[in-house]
C-alpha positions as CSV (number, residue, x, y, z in Angstrom):
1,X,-5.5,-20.5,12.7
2,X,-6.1,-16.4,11.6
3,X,-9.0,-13.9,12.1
4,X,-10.1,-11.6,9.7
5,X,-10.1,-8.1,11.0
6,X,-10.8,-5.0,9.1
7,X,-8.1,-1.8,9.5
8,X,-8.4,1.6,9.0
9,X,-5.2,3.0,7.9
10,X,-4.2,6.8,6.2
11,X,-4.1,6.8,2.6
12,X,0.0,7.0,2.6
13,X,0.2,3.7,4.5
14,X,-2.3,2.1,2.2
15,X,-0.2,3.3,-0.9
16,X,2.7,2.3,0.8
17,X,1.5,-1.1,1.5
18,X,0.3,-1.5,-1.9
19,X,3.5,-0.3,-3.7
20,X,5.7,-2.9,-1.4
21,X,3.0,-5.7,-2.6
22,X,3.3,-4.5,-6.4
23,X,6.9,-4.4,-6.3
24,X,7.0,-8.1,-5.1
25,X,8.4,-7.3,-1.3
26,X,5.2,-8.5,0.1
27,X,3.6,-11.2,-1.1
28,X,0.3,-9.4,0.1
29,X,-1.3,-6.6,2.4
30,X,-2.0,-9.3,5.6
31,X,1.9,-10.3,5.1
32,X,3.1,-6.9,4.9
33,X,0.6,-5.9,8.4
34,X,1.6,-9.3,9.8
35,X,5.3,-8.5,9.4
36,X,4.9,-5.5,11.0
37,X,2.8,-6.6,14.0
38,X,5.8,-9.4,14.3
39,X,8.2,-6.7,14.5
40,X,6.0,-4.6,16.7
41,X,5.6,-7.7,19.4
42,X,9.4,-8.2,19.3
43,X,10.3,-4.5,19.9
44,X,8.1,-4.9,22.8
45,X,9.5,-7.9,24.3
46,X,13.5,-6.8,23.6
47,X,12.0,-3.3,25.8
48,X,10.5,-5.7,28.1
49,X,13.3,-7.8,28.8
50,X,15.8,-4.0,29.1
51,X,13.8,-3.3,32.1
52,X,14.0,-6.4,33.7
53,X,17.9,-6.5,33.0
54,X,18.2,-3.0,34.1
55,X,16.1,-3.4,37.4
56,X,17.9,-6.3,38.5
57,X,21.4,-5.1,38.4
58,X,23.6,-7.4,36.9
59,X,27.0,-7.9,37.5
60,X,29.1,-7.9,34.2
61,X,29.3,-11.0,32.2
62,X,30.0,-13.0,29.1
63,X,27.4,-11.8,27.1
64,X,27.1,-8.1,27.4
65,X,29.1,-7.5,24.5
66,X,26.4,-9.6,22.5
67,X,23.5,-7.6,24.4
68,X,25.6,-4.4,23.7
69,X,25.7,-5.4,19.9
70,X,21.9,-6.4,19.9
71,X,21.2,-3.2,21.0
72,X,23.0,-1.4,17.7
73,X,21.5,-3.9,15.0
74,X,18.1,-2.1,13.5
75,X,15.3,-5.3,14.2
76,X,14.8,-4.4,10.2
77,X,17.6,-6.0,9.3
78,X,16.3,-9.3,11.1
79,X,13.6,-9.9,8.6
């Protein structure tokens, strides 16, 4: 299920959005605002989860060098 919702964004985002949908990266506005709300929620869970991991303490193992990876790949290049 979606909701409609209307959004008030600057001109240059607008443009932007428009040129990515004209260009055929987007196949709309709501996909290109979607996308970035997905990868808006993510950031906030990965920061989310580095405080928890950082609170508790954790000893060293198997998959810091995977988390220490994780933490160099731009979430762009996951779309």
């Amino acid at each position: 299920m979606t909701t409609q919702i209307a959004v008030r964004l600057p001109e240059e985002l607008v443009e932007f959005v428009d040129r990515l949908v004209s260009d055929g990266r987007a196949p709309s506005r709501a996909a290109v605002v979607s996308r970035a709300l997905h990868r808006e929620l993510r950031r906030e869970v990965a920061a989310r989860d580095a405080a928890i991991l950082a609170a508790t303490g954790t000893e060293a193992d198997d998959l810091d060098e995977l988390a220490r990876y994780g933490a160099r790949v731009p979430l762009d290049d996951l779309d």
